[in-house]
C-alpha positions in Angstrom: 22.7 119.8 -43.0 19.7 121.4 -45.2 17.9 121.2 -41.9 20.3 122.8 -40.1 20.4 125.7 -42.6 17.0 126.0 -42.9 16.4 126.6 -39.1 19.7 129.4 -38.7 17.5 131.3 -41.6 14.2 131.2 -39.6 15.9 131.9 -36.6 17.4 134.9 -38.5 14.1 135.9 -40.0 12.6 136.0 -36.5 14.9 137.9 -34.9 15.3 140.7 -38.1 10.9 140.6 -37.5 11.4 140.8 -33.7 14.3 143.8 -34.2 11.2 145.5 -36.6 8.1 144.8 -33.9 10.9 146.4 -31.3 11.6 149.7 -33.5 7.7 149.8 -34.1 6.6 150.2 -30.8 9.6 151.3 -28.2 9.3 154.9 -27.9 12.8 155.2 -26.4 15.8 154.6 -28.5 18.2 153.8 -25.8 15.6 151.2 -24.2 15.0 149.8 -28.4 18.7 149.4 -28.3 19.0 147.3 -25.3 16.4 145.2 -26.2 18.0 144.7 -29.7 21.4 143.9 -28.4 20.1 141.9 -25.9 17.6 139.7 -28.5 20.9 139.7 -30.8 24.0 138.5 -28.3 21.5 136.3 -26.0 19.3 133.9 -28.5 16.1 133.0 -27.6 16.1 134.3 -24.2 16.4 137.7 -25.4 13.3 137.6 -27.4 11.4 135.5 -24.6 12.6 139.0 -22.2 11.2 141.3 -24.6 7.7 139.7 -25.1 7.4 139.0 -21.3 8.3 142.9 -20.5 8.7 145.0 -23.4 5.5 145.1 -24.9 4.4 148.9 -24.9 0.7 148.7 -23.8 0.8 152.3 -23.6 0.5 151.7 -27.5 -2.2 149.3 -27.0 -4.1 150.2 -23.7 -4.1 147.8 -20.9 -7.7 149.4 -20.7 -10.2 152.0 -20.5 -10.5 154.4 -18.0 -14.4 155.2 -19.4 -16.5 154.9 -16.3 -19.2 156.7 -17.8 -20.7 155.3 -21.0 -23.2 157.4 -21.8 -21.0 159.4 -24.1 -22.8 163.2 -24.5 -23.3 162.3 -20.2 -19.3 162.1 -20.3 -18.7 164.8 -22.8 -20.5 167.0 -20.4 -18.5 166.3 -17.1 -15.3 166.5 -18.7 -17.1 170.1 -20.2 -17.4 170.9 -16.7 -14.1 169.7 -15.3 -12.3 171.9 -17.9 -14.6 175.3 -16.9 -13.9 174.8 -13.5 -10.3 174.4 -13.9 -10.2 177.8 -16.4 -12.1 179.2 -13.2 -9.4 178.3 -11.0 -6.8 178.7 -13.3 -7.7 182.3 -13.6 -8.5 183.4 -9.9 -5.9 184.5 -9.2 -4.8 181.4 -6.8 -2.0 180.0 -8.9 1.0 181.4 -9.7 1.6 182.4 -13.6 4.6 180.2 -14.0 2.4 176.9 -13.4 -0.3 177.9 -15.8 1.9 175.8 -18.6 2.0 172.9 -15.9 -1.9 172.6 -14.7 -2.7 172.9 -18.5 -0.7 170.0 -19.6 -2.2 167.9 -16.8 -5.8 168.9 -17.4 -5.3 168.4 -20.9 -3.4 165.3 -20.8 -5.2 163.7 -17.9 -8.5 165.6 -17.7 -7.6 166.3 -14.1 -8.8 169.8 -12.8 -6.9 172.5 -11.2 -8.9 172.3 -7.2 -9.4 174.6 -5.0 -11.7 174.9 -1.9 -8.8 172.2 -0.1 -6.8 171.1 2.7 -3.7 169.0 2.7 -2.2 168.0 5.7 1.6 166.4 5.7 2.1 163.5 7.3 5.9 162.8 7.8 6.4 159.2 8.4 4.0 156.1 9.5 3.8 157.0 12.9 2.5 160.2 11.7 -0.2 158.7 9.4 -1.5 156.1 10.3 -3.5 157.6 13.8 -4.8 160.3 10.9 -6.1 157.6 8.7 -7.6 155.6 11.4 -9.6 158.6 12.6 -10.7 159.6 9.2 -11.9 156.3 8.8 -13.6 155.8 12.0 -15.6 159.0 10.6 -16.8 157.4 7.3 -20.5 157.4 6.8 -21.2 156.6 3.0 -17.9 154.4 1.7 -14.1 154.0 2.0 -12.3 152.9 -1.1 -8.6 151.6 -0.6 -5.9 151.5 -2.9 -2.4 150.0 -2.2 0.5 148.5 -3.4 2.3 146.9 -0.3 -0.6 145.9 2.4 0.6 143.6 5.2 -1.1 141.4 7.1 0.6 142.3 10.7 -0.3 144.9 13.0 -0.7 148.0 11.2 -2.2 146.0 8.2 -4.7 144.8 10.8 -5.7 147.6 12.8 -6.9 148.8 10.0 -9.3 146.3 9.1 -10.8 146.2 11.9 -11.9 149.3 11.2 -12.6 148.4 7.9 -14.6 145.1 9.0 -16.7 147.5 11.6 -17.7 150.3 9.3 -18.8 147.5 6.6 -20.6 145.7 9.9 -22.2 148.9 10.2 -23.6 149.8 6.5 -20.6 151.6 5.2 -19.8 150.7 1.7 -16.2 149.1 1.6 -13.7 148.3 -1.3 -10.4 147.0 -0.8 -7.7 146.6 -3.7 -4.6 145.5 -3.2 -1.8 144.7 -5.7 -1.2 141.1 -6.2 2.7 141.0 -6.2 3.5 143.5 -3.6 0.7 142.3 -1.0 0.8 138.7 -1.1 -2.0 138.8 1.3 -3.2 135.1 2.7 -6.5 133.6 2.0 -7.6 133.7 5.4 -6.9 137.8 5.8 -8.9 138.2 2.7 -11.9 135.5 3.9 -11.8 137.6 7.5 -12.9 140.8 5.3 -15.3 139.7 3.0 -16.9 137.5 5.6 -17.6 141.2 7.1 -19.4 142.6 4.1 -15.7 144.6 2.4 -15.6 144.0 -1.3 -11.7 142.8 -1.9 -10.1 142.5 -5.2 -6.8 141.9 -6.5 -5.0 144.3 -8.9 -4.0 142.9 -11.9 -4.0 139.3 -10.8 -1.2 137.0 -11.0 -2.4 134.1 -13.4 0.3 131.3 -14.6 0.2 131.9 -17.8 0.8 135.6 -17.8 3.0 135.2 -14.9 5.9 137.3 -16.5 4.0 140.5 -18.1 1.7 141.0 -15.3 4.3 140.7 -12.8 6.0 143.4 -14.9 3.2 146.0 -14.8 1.9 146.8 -11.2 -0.6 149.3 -9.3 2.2 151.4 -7.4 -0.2 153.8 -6.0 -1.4 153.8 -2.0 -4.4 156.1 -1.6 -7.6 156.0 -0.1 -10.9 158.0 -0.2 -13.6 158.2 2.2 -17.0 159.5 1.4 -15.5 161.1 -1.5 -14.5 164.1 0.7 -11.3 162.9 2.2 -8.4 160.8 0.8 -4.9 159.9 2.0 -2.2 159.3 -0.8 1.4 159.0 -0.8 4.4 156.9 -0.5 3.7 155.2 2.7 2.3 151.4 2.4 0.4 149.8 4.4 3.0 147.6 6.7 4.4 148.1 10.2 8.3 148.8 8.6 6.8 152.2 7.6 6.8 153.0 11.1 8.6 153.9 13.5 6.6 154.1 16.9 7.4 150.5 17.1 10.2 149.1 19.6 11.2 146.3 17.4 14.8 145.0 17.8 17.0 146.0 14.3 14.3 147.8 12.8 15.6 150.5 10.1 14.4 153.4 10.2 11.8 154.2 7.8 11.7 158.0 6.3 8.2 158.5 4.3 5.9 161.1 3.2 1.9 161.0 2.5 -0.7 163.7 2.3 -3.9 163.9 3.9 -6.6 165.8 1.5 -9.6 167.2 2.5 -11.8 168.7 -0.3 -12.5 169.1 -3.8 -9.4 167.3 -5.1 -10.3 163.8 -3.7 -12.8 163.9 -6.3 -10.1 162.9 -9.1 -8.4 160.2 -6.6 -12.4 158.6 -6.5 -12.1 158.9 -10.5 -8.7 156.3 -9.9 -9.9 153.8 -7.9 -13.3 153.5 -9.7 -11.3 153.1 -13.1 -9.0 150.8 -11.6 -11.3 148.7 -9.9 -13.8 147.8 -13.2 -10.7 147.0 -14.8 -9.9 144.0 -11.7 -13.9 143.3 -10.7 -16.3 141.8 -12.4 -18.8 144.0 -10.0 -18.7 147.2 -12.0 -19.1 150.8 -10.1 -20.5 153.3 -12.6 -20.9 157.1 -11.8 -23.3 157.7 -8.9 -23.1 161.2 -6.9 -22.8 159.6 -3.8 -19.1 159.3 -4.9 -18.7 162.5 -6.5 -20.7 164.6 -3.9 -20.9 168.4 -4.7 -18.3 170.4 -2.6 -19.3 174.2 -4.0 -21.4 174.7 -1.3 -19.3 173.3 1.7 -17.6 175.9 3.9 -14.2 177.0 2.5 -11.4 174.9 4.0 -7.7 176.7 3.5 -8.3 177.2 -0.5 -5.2 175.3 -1.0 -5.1 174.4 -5.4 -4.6 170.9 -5.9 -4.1 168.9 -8.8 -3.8 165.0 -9.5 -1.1 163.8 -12.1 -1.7 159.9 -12.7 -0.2 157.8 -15.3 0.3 154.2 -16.0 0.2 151.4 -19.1 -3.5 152.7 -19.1 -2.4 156.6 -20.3 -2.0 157.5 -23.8 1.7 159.2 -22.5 3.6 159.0 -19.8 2.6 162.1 -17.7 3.7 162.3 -14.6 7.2 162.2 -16.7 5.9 165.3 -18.2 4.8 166.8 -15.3 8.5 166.4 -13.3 9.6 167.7 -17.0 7.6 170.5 -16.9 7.4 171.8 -13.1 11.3 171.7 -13.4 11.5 173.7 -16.4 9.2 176.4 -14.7 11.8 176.9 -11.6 13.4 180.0 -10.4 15.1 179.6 -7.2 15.4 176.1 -6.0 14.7 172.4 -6.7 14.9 169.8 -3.8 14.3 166.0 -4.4 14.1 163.4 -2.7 13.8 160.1 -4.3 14.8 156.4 -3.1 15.4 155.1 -6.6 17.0 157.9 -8.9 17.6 156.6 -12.2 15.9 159.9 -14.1 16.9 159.1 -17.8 18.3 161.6 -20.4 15.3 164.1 -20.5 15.3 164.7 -16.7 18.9 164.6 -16.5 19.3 167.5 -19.2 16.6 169.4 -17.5 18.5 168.9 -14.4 21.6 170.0 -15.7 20.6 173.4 -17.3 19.2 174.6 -13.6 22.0 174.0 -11.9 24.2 175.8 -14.8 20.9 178.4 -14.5 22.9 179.1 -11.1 19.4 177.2 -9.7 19.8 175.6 -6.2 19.4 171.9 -7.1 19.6 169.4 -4.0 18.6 165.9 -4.1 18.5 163.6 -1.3 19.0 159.8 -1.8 19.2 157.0 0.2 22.6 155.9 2.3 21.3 152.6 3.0 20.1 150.9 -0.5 17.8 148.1 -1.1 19.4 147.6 -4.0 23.1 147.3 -4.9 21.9 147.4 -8.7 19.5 150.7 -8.6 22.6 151.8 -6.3 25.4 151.0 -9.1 23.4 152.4 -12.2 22.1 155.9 -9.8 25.6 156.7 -9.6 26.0 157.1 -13.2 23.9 160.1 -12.9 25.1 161.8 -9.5 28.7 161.5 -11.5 27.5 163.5 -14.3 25.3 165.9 -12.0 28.0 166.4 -9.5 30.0 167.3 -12.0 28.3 170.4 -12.9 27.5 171.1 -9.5 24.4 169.5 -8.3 24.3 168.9 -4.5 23.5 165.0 -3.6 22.8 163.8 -0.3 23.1 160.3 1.5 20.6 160.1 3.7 22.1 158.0 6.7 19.5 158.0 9.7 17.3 155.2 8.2 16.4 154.3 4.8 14.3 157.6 2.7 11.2 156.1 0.9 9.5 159.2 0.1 8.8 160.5 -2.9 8.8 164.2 -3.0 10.0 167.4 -4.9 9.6 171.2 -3.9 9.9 173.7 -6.6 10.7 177.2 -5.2 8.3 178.5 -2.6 5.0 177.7 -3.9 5.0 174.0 -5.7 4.9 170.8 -3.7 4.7 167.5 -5.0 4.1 164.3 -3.5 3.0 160.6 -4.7 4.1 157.1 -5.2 6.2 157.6 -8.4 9.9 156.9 -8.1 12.3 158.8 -10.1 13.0 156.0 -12.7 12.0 154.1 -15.8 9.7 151.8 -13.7 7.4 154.6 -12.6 7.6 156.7 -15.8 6.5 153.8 -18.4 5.5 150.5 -16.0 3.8 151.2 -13.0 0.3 153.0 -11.8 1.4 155.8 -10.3 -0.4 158.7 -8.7 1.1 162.6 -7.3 -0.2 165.1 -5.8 1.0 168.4 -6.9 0.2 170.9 -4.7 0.3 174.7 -5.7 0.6 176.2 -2.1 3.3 178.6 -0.3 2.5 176.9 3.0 2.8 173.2 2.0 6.2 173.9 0.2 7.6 176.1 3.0 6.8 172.8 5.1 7.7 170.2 2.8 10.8 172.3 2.2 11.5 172.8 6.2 11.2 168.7 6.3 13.8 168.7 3.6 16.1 170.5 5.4 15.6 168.4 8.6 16.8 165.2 6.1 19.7 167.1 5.0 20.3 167.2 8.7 20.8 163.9 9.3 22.5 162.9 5.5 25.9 163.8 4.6 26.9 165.2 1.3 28.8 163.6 -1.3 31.9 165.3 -1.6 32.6 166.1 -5.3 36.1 165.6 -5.8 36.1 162.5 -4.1 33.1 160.9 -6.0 34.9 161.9 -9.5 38.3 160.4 -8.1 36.6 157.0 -7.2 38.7 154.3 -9.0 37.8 153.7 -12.7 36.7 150.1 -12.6 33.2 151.3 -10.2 32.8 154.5 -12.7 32.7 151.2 -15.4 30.2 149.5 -13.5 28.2 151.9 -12.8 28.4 152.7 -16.7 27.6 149.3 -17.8 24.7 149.0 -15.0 23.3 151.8 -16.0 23.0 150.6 -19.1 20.1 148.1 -18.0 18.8 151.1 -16.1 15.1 150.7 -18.5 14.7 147.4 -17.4 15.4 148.0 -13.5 
């Protein structure tokens, strides 16, 4: 009996110091409180959930994004990337009500307000992938790829080719893939590096990490070629992104990705040379040939661009911010288009006080869900949106992937981050936010064009469903941090 007493007071011990290390470090309150309740009602296997995916290595970075040691050398480009973003800044090129925005990001993320660009939109696979094979035939110095999903089928392999000739031919090539979303086989790997590419995985998978690396992946697809050009978006790299292929029940697959031609791949190349000396043992250090000076180079369409990344590695969660911010500054309209929309309070309030602004506030979901979870826990929000007059769309042609948000007639953003807890706090994420009239009037026209093909949620129906789904949806939502 003294034994058994003696282990229910260690057991309580541990889980009053676990309940402590959990307040410590959880920035969020309602995701502290799940974990406590969870470590409280489910013993052991509670705290075995919150050590395998609730350590906050935002707190402790994952790692470094330093890829230049020389520390006066790096003091001096980050000098220079905040001059030329004042430069920008004040040039009349962006509009006064995103000087707030581009400041937090520069300030936050030491990415620079670029001009001197041009971005191209690329509306689905079929759309992209005959861009990016072109641009890559074109390389001359190196082609660094990025990507969470990458297949090894047709798309995935028409594109190494290309990959495995330009290395044949002297091009420098890097290719890094995520570990859990590629799953790529030996021999695809072997058929690359036989051919001179550099591969590494992201992150790797190792048994005894298994859990917490699983739970903290590199979400973003981009790729940069000769430090001039770069491709980033939502769209993976696998043939169910597009839709130029007869295959018999395949969904249809709605996507967005950006091609960028200019000064702002410059802070894409930062990225991927950050993120691959954290996976290789072959470090990359700063070298011009990757950062080649654009000032001279003929001007393009002077589109501004600016890069808002975040991840475990950033010391806050800034594209989070950014969403925050570049919703706060609207006027008119809001359009968003998310496949997983589980916003949290912050977004939702911001939400909420532009559509009682008398703001135009549409967001398009999907109608077909891989998820019935995600699916359950999103419609706690559209209740509470709906019901002050939000507009929410199902989109029913195919299943929506992209990522994507215009704010009134001049602010376009586009990138891999989802509108939920995963890509706010878990994931490496990457977006594009593009301060341009002509990029938003087309992202916009897109938007409407989705709208044409989704049907809207009719209000009083949704808030007359039966009260047992409003429950689960409630109680759903309330694993919505861990989703």
């Amino acid at each position: 009996m003294n034994w058994i007493l003696l282990a229910e007071i260690a057991y309580a011990l541990l889980v009053i110091i676990v309940i402590l290390r959990v307040l410590l470090d959880t920035r969020s309150s309602t995701k502290a409180l799940a974990y406590i309740l969870f470590i409280i009602f489910v013993p052991f296997i509670g705290m075995i959930f919150y050590f395998t995916v609730g350590i906050n290595y935002r707190k402790r970075k994952l790692y470094s994004k330093k890829i230049v040691e020389d520390e006066p050398f790096r003091k001096s480009i980050k000098s220079k990337l905040h001059a030329y973003s004042e430069s920008i800044s004040h040039s009349g090129l962006l509009a006064s009500e995103y000087q707030n925005l581009s400041e937090f990001i520069l300030r936050s993320g030491s990415s620079p307000l670029t001009a001197n660009n041009r971005v191209k939109l690329l509306i689905n696979g079929e759309e992209k992938f005959p861009e990016l094979l072109a641009a890559l035939e074109n390389a001359k110095s190196h082609i660094h790829i990025e990507y969470y999903i990458y297949e090894d089928d047709v798309t995935g392999n028409s594109v190494a080719d290309v990959l495995i000739r330009k290395a044949q031919e002297g091009v420098e090539v890097r290719f890094m893939y995520d570990d859990f979303g590629s799953r790529l086989g030996r021999a695809f790997i072997k058929k690359l590096e036989d051919a001179g590419v550099q591969t590494i995985p992201f992150y790797k998978i190792i048994w005894y990490a298994f859990a917490n690396r699983l739970n903290y992946r590199n979400h973003r697809k981009i790729i940069i070629i000769d430090g001039t050009t770069s491709f980033i978006g939502g769209i993976n790299m696998s043939d169910r992104y597009r839709n130029d292929f007869q295959k018999e029940n395949h969904l249809f697959w709605r996507d967005t990705h950006l091609m960028i031609e200019g000064v702002a791949t410059s802070y894409l190349q930062y990225l991927f040379l950050c993120d691959w000396n954290f996976c290789s043992p072959h470090r990359l250090d700063y070298d011009k040939v990757y950062f080649p000076d654009q000032s001279n180079h003929e001007v393009l369409e002077d589109e501004v661009v600016q890069i808002a990344a975040s991840g475990p590695d950033s010391p806050q969660p800034l594209i989070f911010y950014s969403l925050l911010e570049a919703i706060a500054s609207a006027k008119k309209c809001i359009y968003i288009t998310s496949p997983y929309f589980i916003p949290g309070e912050s977004l939702m309030d911001v939400l909420i006080i532009a559509v009682q602004s008398g703001l135009d506030v549409k967001i398009l979901i999907p109608g077909i869900s891989d998820s019935k979870m995600v699916n359950a826990a999103a419609g706690a929000y559209y209740t509470e949106l709906i019901q002050y007059g939000a507009k929410i769309y199902k989109y029913n042609k195919g299943f929506v992937h992209a990522k994507t948000m215009v704010i009134d007639d001049n602010l376009a953003i586009v990138g891999s981050a989802n509108m939920d807890y995963r890509s706010f706090d878990l994931n490496f994420e990457v977006n594009a936010m593009v301060y341009s009239k002509t990029i938003a009037r087309q992202l916009t026209e897109v938007f409407e064009e989705d709208l044409a093909a989704s049907e809207l949620i009719d209000a009083e129906q949704w808030l007359s469903r039966p009260k047992y789904m409003k429950l689960w949806e409630k109680m759903v939502r309330l694993l919505s941090p861990f989703l």
